[in-house]
C-alpha positions as CSV (number, residue, x, y, z in Angstrom):
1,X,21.6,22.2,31.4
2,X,21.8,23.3,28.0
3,X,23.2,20.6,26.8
4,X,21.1,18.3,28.3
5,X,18.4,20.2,26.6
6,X,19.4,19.8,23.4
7,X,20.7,16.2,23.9
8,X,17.3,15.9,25.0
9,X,15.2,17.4,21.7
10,X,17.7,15.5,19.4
11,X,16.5,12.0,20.9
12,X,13.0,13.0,20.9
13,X,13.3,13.9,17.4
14,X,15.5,10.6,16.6
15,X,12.4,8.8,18.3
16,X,10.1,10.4,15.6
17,X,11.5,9.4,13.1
18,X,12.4,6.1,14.1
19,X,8.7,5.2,14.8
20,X,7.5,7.0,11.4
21,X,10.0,4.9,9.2
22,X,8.3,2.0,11.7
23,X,4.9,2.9,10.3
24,X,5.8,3.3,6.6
25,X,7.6,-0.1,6.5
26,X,4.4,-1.6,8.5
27,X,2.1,-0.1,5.8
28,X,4.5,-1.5,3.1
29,X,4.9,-5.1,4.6
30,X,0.7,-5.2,4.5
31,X,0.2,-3.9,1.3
32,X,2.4,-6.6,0.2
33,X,1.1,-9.6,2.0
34,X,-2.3,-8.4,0.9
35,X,-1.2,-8.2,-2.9
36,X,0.6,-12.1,-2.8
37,X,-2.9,-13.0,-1.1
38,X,-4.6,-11.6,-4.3
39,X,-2.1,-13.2,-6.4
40,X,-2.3,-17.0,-4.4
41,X,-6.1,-16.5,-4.4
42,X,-6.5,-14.5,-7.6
43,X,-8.5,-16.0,-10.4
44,X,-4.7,-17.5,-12.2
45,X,-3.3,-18.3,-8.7
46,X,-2.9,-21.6,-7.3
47,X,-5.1,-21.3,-4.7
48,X,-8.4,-20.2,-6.8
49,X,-11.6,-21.0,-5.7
50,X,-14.7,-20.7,-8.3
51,X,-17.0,-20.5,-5.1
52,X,-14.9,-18.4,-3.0
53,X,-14.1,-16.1,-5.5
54,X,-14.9,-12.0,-4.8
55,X,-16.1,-9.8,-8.2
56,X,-13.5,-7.2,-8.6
57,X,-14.2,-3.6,-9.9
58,X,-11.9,-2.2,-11.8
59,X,-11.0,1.6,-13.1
60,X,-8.8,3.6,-15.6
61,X,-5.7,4.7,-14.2
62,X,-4.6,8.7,-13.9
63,X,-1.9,8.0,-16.0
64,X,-2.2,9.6,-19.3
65,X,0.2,9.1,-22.6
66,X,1.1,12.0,-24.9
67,X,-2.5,12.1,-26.3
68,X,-3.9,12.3,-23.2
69,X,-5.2,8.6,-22.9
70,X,-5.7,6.2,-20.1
71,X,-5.5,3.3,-21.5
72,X,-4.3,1.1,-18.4
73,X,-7.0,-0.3,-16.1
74,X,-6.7,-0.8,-12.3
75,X,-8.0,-2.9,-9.7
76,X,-10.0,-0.7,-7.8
77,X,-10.1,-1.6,-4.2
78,X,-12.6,0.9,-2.7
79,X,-15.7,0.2,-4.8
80,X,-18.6,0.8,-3.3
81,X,-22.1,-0.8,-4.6
């Protein structure tokens, strides 16, 4: 019974972690679709639209050099007006 107990928790545990890695990689694969679809759609993409077009926000990045400067500037994606 023992055993069976432990065979038992290490499944359950295999199960985990199995659907977590399922998640992460779920997250990953839409972050990526939704970055190409910026890309396709963006403003130097293919696929741009003047009239369909979205105004993006942007922000400075946490990132700092060795005199403490953000100099990059990143899309910010949770702008609120």
């Amino acid at each position: 019974v023992q055993q069976w107990s432990i065979r038992r928790r290490n499944e359950q545990q295999r199960n985990l972690k199995l659907a977590k890695q399922r998640r992460i990689h779920q997250t990953h694969v839409e972050q990526e679709w939704k970055d190409r679809g910026k890309y396709i759609h963006g403003e130097r993409g293919p696929w741009w639209n003047e009239n369909d077009s979205k105004e993006r926000h942007w922000m400075l990045s946490d990132r700092e050099n060795i005199h403490r400067m953000r100099c990059k500037l990143i899309e910010n994606n949770d702008f609120n007006t």
